[in-house]
C-alpha positions in Angstrom: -28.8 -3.1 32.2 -28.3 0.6 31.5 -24.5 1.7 30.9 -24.4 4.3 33.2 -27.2 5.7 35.6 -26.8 9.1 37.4 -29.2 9.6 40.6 -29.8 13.0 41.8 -26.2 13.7 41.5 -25.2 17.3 43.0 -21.8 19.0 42.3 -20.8 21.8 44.3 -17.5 23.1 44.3 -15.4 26.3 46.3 -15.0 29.5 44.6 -13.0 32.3 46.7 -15.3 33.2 49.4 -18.0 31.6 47.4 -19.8 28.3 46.5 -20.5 26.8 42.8 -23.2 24.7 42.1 -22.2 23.2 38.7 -24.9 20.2 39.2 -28.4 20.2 40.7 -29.7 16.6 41.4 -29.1 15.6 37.7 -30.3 12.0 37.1 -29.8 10.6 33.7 -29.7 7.0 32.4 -27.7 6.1 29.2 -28.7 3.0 27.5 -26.5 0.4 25.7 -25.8 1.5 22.3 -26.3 5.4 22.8 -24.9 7.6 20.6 -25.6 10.9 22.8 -25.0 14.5 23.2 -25.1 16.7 26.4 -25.3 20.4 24.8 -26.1 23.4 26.7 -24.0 27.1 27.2 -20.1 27.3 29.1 -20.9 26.8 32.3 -24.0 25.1 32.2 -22.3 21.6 33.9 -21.8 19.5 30.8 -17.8 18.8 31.6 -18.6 18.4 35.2 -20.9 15.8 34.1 -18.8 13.8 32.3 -16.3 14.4 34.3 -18.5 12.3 37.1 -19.6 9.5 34.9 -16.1 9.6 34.2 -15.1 8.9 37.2 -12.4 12.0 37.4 -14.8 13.0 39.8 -17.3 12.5 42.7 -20.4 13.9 43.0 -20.9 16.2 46.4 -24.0 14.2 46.6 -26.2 11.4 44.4 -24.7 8.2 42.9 -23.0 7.5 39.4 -23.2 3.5 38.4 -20.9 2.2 35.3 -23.2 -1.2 34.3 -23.4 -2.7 37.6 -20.8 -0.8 39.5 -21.5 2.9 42.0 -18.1 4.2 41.1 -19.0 7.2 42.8 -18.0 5.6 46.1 -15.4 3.8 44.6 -11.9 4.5 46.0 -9.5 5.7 43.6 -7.3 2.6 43.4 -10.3 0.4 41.9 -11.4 4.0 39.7 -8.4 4.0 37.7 -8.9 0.3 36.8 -12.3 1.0 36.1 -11.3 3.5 33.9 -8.8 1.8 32.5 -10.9 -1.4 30.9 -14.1 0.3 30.7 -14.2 3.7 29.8 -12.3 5.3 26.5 -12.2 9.4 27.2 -11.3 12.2 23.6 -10.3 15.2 25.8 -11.1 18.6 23.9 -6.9 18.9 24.2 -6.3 15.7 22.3 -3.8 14.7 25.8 -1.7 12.6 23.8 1.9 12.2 25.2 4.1 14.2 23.2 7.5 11.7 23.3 5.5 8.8 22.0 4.7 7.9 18.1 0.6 7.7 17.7 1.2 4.2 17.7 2.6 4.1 20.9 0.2 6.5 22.5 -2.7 4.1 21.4 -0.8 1.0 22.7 -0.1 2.3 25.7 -3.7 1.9 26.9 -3.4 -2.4 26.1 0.5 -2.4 28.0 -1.4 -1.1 31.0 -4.3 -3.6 30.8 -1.3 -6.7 30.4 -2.3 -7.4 26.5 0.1 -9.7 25.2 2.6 -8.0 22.5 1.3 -10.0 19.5 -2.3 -9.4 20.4 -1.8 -5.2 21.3 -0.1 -5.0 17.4 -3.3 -6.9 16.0 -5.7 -5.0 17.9 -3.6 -1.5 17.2 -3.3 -1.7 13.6 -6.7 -2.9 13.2 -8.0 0.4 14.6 -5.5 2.4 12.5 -6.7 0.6 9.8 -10.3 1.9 10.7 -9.8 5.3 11.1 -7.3 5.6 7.9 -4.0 7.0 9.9 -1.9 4.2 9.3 0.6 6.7 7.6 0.6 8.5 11.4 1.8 5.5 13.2 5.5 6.4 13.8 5.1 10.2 14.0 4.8 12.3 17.1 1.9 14.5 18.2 4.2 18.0 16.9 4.2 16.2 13.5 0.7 15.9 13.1 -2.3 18.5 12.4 -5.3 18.7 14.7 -7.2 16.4 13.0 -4.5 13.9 13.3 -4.5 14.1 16.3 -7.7 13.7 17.3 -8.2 10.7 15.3 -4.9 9.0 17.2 -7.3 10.4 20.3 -10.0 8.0 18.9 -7.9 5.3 18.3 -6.8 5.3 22.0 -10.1 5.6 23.4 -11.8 2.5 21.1 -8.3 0.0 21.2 -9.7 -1.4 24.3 -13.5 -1.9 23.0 -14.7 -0.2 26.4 -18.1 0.2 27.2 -18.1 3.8 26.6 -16.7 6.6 25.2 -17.2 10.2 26.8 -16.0 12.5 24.0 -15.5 16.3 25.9 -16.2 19.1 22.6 -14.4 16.8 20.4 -14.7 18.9 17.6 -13.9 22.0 19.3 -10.7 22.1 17.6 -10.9 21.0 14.2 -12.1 23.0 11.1 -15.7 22.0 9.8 -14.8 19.2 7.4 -12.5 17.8 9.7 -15.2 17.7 12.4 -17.7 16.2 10.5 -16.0 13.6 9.3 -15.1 12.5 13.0 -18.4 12.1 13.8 -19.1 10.0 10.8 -16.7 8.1 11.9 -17.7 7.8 15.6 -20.8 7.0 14.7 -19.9 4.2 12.2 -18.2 2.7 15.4 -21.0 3.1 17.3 -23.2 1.2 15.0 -20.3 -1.4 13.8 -19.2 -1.9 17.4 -22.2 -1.4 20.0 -20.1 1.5 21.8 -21.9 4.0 23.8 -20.6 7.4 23.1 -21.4 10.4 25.0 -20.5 13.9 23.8 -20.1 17.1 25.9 -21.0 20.0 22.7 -22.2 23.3 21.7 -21.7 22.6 18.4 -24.8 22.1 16.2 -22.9 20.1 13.7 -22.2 17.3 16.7 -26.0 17.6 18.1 -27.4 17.0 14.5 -25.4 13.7 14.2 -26.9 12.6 17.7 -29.6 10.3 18.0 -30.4 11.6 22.0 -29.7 15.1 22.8 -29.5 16.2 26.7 -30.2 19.5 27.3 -28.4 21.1 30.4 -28.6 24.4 31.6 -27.7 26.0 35.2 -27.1 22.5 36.6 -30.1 20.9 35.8 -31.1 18.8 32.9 -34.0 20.6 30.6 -34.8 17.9 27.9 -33.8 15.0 27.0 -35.3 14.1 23.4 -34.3 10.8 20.9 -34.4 11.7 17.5 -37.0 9.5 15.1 
């Protein structure tokens, strides 16, 4: 079964006096395993997208499915659990909560799912341990650099194994170096732990570490090629 499917979804939103059409009957189906990236100008839809499959959004028209499940007719009560045990998000801002240690940010995701103390430490540290920021556990977001950050990002979205990661310009932020090295990293945990990430990008570096690029422009998907 695919991990997410998109039918014909259409986005339109209210501008002023005006109407936007950020998507135009997109349909897109992500396999199991994909390690993907949705490029195209500002503007083109890509954050809208994920946004949908997401499900911090509905479509105006068109379905989004998660495995099994249309959670674009989902009401938001069973959303947020959705998104909760299923879906791991690395916002462009990082969005970690500035009065809690990176340790704490990253648990926070297993207190909310009811893990067990002993089992949300295991799980924690062994994902600290994986991405090298052990030393970053008891510091706050203001006392790390970007990069830190968005590696504590990374941690949170993975601790609960979802079935995917949508990753909005994760490297938007972060010098070159920095940037590749995250998605050496996301990829390693793509390949070590079956996650399917999806990456919104305009950043060449990020589309030449993909092994699907999704082309989107004005709304519409363009191409949609797999690298050999």
């Amino acid at each position: 079964m695919p991990a997410v499917r998109v039918a014909d979804a259409v986005k339109n939103y209210r501008q002023g006096q005006g109407e936007v059409h950020a998507l135009r009957g997109v349909s897109l189906t992500l396999e199991s395993g994909d390690f993907a990236a949705l490029w195209g100008p500002s503007g083109s839809g890509k954050t809208t997208l994920l946004n949908l499959i997401g499900g911090l959004d509905s479509p105006t028209s068109g379905s989004v499915f998660l495995g099994d499940l249309e959670i674009s007719s989902m009401p938001e009560s069973h959303l947020s659990d959705v998104r909760l045990r299923h879906i791991g998000f690395v916002f462009q801002a990082y969005n970690l909560i500035p009065v809690f240690t990176a340790y704490e940010n990253v648990e926070l995701v297993l207190v909310l799912q009811g893990i067990p103390s002993s089992e949300r430490r295991r799980r924690v540290m062994e994902v600290f341990e994986a991405l090298d920021i052990g030393s970053l556990a008891a510091r706050r977001p203001a006392e790390m650099s970007g990069g830190q950050q968005q590696r504590v990002a990374v941690a949170r979205a993975i601790v609960s194994q979802p079935d995917i990661v949508l990753a909005d310009e994760p490297t938007a932020n972060l010098d070159s170096v920095t940037g590749e090295r995250l998605m050496e990293l996301m990829r390693r945990l793509n390949e070590d732990m079956g996650i399917t990430f999806l990456f919104s990008t305009h950043d060449s570096m990020v589309m030449d570490r993909a092994r699907r690029l999704i082309h989107i422009r004005d709304g519409r998907i363009v191409e949609d090629t797999t690298a050999q």
